[in-house]
C-alpha positions in Angstrom: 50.5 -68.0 15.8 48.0 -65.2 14.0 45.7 -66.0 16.3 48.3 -65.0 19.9 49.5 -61.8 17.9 45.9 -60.9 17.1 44.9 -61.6 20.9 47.3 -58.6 21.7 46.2 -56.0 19.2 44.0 -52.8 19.5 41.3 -53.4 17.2 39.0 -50.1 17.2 35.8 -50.5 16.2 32.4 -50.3 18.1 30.8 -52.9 20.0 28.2 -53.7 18.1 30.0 -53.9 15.0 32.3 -56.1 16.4 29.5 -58.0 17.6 27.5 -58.2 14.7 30.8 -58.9 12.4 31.8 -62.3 14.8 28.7 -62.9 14.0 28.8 -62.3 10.5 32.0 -64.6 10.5 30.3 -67.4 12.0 27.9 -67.8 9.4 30.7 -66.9 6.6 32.5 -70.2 7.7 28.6 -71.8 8.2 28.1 -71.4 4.4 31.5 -71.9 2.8 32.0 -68.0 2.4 36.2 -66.6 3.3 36.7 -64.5 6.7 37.8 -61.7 3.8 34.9 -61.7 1.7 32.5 -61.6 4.6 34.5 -58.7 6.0 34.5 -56.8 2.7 31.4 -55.4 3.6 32.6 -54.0 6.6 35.7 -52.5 4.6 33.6 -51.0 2.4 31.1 -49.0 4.8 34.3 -47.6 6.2 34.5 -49.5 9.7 37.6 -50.7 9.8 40.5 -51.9 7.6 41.2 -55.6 6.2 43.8 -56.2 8.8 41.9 -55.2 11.9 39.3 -57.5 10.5 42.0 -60.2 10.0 42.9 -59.3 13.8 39.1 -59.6 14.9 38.6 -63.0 13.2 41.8 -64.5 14.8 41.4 -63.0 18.1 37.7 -64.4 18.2 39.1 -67.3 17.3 41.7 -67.4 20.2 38.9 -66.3 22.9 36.5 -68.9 21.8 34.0 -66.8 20.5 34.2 -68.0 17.1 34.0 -71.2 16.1 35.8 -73.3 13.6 37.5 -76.7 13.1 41.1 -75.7 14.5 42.3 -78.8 12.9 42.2 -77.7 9.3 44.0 -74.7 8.0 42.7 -71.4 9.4 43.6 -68.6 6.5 41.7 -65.4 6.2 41.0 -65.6 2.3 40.3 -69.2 2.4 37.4 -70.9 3.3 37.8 -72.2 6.8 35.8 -75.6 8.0 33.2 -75.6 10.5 33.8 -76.2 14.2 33.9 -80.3 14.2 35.5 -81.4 17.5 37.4 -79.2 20.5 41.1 -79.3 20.4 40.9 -79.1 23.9 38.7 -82.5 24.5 40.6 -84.0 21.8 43.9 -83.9 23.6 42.5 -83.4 27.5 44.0 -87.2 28.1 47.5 -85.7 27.5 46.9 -83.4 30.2 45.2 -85.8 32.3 47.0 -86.3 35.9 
C-alpha cells in the first residue's frame, strides 16, 4: 500500500540526487543498512525531508527501479532483504491464459 500512495506523490528534489539516492538505497539493502539510515545523509545536507525519502524509496520500489525481495516485509527503518525472485514470474502461471 506505501508503495501506490508514494507512486502518487510530488517528491521535489533534483535529478541527480534522486538518482544517486536510489542508488544509494540499492546498496543500503545490498549491505544490510535501513532505507532511513542510508537517507539520513540526505536529511542532513538539507535535500529533502525523511518522508519524501520514505516516498522515493517506495515509489522506486513500485516502478521497478529499486530492487528488493517483495516477499519479506518492506519497512523504511528496517532492514529490507535483497531482491531474491520477481513477484511477477513467481505468480505469472496465475495469470496464464
Amino acid at each position: 500500500f506505501e508503495c501506490f500512495k508514494a507512486s502518487k506523490r510530488t517528491i521535489p528534489l533534483v535529478d541527480a540526487v534522486r538518482r544517486d539516492l536510489i542508488g544509494d538505497f540499492q546498496h543500503g539493502i545490498d549491505i544490510g543498512r535501513t532505507p532511513l539510515d542510508t537517507s539520513m545523509r540526505y536529511v542532513r545536507r538539507g535535500h529533502l525531508e525523511v518522508s519524501d525519502a520514505s516516498a522515493l524509496f517506495y515509489r522506486s520500489l513500485w516502478e521497478r527501479s529499486l530492487k528488493a525481495d517483495l516477499f519479506g516485509d518492506i519497512i523504511f527503518d528496517k532492514e529490507v532483504s535483497m531482491f531474491g525472485r520477481d513477484p511477477i514470474d513467481a505468480y505469472a502461471n496465475l495469470f496464464a491464459k
